[in-house]
C-alpha positions, 0 to 999 in steps of 0.5 A: 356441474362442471366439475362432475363433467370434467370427472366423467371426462378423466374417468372415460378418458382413462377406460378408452386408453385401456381399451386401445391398449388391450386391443390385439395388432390387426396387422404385423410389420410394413407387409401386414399393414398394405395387406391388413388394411385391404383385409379389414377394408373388404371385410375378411376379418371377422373379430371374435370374442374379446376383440368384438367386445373391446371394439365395441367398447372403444366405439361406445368409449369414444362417443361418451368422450366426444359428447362429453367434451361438447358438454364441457365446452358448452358450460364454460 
């Protein structure tokens, strides 16, 4: 059992490090990162096609991983 989990681990590890790489920039440079967060803060930016689907996926991605390490933790 553990050592299924622990493959489980690596392999949703490897997909979450996939899906933040993919991931395009939400803000570009020191002025993009003071205006781009008041932007995302208050919702201005809606994402679009392959940016909602890796959005969703990290957040699915990071969930599994999270339960995942609870899991493994609770076994050993």
């Amino acid at each position: 059992m553990h050592a299924l989990l622990v493959t489980l681990l690596v392999i949703v590890c490897i997909a979450l490090i996939v899906c933040v790489l993919l991931q395009s920039g939400k803000s570009a440079g020191l002025s993009g990162a003071i205006s781009g967060g008041a932007e995302q803060l208050f919702g201005k930016q809606k994402a679009r096609g392959l940016d909602l689907v890796l959005h969703r996926a990290t957040v699915v991605l990071s969930v599994i991983f999270f339960a995942l390490t609870l899991l493994i933790a609770y076994f050993e």
